[in-house]
Structure formats: C-alpha cells, structure tokens
C-alpha positions as CSV (number, residue, x, y, z in Angstrom):
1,X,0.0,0.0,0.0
2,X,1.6,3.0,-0.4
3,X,1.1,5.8,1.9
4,X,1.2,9.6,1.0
5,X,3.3,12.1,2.6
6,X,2.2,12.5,6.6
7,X,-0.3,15.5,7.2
8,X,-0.8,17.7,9.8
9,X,-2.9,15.2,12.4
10,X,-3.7,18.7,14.5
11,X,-6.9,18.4,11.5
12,X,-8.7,15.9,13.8
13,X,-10.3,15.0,10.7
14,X,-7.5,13.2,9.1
15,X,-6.8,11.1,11.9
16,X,-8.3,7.5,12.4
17,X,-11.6,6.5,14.5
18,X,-9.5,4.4,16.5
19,X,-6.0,2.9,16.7
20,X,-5.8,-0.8,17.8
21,X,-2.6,-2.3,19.5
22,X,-1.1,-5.3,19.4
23,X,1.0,-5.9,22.9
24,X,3.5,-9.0,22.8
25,X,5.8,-8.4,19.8
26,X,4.5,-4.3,18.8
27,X,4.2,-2.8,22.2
28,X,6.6,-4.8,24.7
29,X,9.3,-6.9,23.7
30,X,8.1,-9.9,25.0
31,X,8.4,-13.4,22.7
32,X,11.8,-13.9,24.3
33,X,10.0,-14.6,27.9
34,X,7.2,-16.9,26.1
35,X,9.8,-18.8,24.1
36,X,11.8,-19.6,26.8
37,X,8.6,-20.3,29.1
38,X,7.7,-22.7,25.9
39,X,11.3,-24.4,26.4
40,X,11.4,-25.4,30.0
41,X,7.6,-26.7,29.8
42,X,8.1,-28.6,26.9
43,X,11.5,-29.6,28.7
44,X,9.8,-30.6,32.0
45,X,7.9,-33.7,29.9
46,X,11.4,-34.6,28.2
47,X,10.4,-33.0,25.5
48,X,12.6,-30.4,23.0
49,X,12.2,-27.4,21.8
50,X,13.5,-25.5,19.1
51,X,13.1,-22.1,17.8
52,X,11.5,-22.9,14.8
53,X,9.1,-24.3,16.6
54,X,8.4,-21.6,18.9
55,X,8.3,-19.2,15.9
56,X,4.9,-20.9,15.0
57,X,3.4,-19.6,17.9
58,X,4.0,-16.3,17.2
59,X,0.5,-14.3,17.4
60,X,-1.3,-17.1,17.7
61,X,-3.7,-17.2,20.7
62,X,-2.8,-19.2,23.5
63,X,-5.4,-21.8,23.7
64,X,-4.1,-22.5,20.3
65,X,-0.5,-22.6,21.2
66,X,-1.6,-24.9,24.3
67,X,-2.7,-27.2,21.7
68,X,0.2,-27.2,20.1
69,X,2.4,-27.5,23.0
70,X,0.6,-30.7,24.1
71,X,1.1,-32.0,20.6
72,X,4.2,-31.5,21.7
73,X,4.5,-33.4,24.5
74,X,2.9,-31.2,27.5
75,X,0.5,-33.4,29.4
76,X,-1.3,-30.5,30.5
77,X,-5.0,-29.5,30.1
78,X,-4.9,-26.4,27.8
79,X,-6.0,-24.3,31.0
80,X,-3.5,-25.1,33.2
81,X,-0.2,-24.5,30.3
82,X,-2.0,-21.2,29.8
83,X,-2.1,-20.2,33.5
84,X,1.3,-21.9,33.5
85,X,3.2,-19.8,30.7
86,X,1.1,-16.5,31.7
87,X,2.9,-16.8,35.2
88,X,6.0,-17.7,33.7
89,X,5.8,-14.3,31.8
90,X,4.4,-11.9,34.4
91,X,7.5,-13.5,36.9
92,X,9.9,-12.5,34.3
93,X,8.1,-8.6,33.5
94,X,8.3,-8.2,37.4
95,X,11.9,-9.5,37.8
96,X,13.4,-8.0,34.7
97,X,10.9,-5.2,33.6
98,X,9.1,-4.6,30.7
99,X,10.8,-4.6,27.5
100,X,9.3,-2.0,25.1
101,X,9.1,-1.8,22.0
102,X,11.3,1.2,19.7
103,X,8.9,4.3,19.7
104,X,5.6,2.4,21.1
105,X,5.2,4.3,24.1
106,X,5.8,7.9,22.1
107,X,3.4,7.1,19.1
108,X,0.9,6.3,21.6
109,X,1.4,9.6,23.8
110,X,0.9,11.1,20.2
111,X,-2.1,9.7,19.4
112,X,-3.7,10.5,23.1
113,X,-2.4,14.1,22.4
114,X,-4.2,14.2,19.3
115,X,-7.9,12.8,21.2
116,X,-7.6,9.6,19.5
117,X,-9.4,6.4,20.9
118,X,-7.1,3.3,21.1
119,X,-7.4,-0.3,22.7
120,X,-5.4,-2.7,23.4
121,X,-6.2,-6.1,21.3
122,X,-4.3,-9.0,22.9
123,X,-4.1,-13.0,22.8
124,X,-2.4,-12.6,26.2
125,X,-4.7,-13.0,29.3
126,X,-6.1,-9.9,31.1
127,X,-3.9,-9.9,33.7
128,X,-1.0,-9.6,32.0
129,X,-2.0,-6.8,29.9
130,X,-3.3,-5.2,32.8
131,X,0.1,-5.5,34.4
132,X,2.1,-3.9,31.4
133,X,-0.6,-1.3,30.7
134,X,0.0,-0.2,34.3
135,X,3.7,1.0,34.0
136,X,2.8,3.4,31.1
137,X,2.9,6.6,33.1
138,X,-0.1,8.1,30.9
139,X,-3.4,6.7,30.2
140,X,-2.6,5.0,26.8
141,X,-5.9,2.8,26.4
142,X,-9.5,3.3,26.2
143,X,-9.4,-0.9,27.1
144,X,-8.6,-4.3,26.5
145,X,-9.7,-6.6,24.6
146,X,-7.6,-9.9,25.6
147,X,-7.3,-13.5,24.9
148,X,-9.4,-15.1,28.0
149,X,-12.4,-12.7,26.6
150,X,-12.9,-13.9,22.6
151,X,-14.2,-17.2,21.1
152,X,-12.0,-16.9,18.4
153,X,-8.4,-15.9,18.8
154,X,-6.0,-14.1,15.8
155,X,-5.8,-14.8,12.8
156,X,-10.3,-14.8,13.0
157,X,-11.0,-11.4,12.8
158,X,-13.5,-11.4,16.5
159,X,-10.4,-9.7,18.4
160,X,-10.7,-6.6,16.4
161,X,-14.2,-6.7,15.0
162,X,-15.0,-6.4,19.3
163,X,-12.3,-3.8,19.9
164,X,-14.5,-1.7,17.6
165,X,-17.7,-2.7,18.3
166,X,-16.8,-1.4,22.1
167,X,-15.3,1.6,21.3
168,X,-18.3,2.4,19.0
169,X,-16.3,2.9,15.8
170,X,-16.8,1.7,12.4
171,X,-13.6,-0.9,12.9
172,X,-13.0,-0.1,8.5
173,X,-12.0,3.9,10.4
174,X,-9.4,2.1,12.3
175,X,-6.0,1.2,11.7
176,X,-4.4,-1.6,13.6
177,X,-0.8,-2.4,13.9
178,X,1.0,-5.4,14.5
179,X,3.9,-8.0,14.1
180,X,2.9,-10.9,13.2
181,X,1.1,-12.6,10.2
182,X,-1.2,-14.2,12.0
183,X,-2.1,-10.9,13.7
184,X,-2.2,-9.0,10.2
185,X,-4.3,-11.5,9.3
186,X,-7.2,-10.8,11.6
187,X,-6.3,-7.0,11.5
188,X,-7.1,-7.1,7.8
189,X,-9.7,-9.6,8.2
190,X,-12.2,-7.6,10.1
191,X,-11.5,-4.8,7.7
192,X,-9.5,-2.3,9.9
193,X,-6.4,-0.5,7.9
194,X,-3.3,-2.2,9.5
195,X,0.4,-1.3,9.8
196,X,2.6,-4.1,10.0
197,X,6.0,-3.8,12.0
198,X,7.8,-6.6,11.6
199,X,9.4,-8.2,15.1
200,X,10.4,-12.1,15.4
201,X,8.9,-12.7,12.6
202,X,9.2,-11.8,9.3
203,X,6.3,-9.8,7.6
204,X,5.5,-10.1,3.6
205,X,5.0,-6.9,1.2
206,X,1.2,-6.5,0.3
207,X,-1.2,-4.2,-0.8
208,X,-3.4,-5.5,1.7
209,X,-1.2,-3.6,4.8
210,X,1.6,-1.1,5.0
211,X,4.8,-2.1,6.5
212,X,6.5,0.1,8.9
213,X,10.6,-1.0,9.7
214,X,10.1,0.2,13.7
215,X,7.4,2.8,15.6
216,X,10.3,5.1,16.4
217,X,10.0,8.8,15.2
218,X,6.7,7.9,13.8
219,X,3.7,10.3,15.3
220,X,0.2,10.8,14.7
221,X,0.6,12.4,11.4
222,X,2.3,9.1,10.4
223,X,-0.9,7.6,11.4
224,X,-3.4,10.2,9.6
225,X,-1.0,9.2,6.4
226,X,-2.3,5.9,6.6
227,X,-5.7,6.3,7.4
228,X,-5.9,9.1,4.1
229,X,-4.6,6.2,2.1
230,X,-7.2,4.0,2.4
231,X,-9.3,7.4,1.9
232,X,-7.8,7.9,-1.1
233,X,-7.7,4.2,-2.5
234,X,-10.9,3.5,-5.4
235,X,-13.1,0.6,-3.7
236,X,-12.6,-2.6,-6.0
C-alpha cells in the first residue's frame, strides 16, 4: 500500500476512529520470555524445543498454542499450560521489567495528544495486559480486549471486529498495527487498515497492509497518512 506524505494530524479530521494495538511483539518486547517459558515446559515432559518451533506460535492465541504444545508433548490441560506460561511471563516482566518496544510508548502519547481512541487487542490473558498497561505513566488505552475474553483468537477477525464494536467505531475507520502474520491476518480480516511492523517474525510486502521497519520517530501524522490512504484508495 503505499502511503502519502504524513499530514498535519492537529486536522482531527485526518486522523483515524481508533487505533488498535497489538501488545507482545509491537508494544513490549516480549516473545523472548514466552519462548523460553515454551522451552522449560516442553522440557519438563522430556520434550525439546527448538526455535522454529516456537516461531509458529507467534500471534497465535494461546489456547491455540496450548494445543500445540501438548502435541508437543505437554500433558497439560490447555487451562492449566495457559495459566502456567502467563505466570511464567508476568514473573519474568516483574523480575526483569518490561521490554518495550522502539517508539511504542511515544506514538501512543501522540495519538492521546491528538484525542484519539485506542485499545489494546491482545491473545495474552487480562492480567498480564493489565500488568504492562499499568507502567505506562499516561493513560494509553481506552481498554482491553484480551485473549481469555474472545471465542475466536488471531488470525479470526473477532479480536478486532469487538475492539471496535466497544469503542463504537466503524472498525473499516481504524488502523491496527501489528507484528505478526497471524495478527495481520485478523487486522485485515475484520477490515481495519493495519500497519505491520515486523518483530520475530518476518512480515511479507502486500497491498493489503503497509509495513512500517520500527514505531520510532513515527507520530500521529504518520498515522493520519495511513488512514488518508485507504481514503484515497478506489473501492474494487
């Protein structure tokens, strides 16, 4: 997609309904605590497991990756590796501190500066966003809309179709960003404009999203660019 020059997002009317948030991989650095929570469970039942493994779980919701783990090897009920991995996580965020991501925390004090809505659109449980949402010293989300409270998890578009549904927005107003493919997948899905930023993963060129290299510098203008795209784009 290509994106014209950023405007001037002080014209409120340039600027999105909503922006919606990927956390693990886009906000906070954190697939480096998940894989290595992965590793010692799948360890613990003598199992092994490799990075290219733990790459398929990227995005994916957790219930999902439970199954996947116990295909593994993990004679767990899918509950109980969930709870398992989330504490695993939330130990190391406490111990080590929250890993953010290049520019995430300053694009999203430049979208509250400009009044607009954003949520937070998760496959993590609620108590873990909750926790990282807490140590950003400004109000950065309108809510949450995590794993534990959607039938269908990324790549279905549910996640973000409810984000906008809750926030009262018409979710094609919205841009969504993201890291993963799976998680472009639903953004695109429920017909929000997205903005990929590729992480762990790589992300593939399309006219379906933009791609972004990192969040830092980028502001709410950047975001207004994007949204006049789509604006600007003939519908097929």
């Amino acid at each position: 997609m290509t994106v014209p020059t950023p405007a001037t997002a002080s014209d409120r009317s340039l600027l999105p309904a909503a922006v919606l948030w990927d956390m693990d991989g886009t906000l906070v650095d954190t697939e480096p605590y998940w894989m290595a929570a992965e590793e010692e469970l799948v360890a613990s039942f003598g199992g092994s497991w490799t990075h290219e493994k733990a790459l398929q779980l990227v995005g994916q919701g957790l219930w999902t990756s439970a199954e996947i783990l116990r295909a593994n090897g993990v004679a767990m009920e899918p509950d109980a590796i969930v709870s398992w991995l989330t504490d695993q996580v939330q130990h190391k965020l406490e111990t080590l501190g929250v890993p953010w991501r290049p520019g995430a925390q300053e694009l999203l004090s430049s979208l509250r500066a400009s009044g607009v809505p954003t949520a937070l659109v998760t496959m993590s449980v609620r108590r873990m966003a909750e926790q990282i949402v807490a140590q950003i010293p400004f109000e950065a989300f309108d809510l949450i809309v995590s794993g534990d409270e959607v039938e269908q998890p990324k790549p279905h578009p549910e996640p973000y179709l409810r984000a906008a549904g809750l926030l009262g927005v018409d979710v094609r107003d919205v841009v969504a960003i993201e890291d993963s493919v799976v998680g472009l997948t639903s953004a695109v899905a429920s017909g929000a404009m997205a903005i990929g930023v590729p992480h762990i993963v790589p992300l593939p060129e399309s006219d379906e999203h933009v791609l972004w290299t990192t969040l830092a510098g980028r502001t709410a203008d950047d975001i207004a660019a994007v949204a006049a795209a789509r604006t600007q784009t003939p519908e097929a």
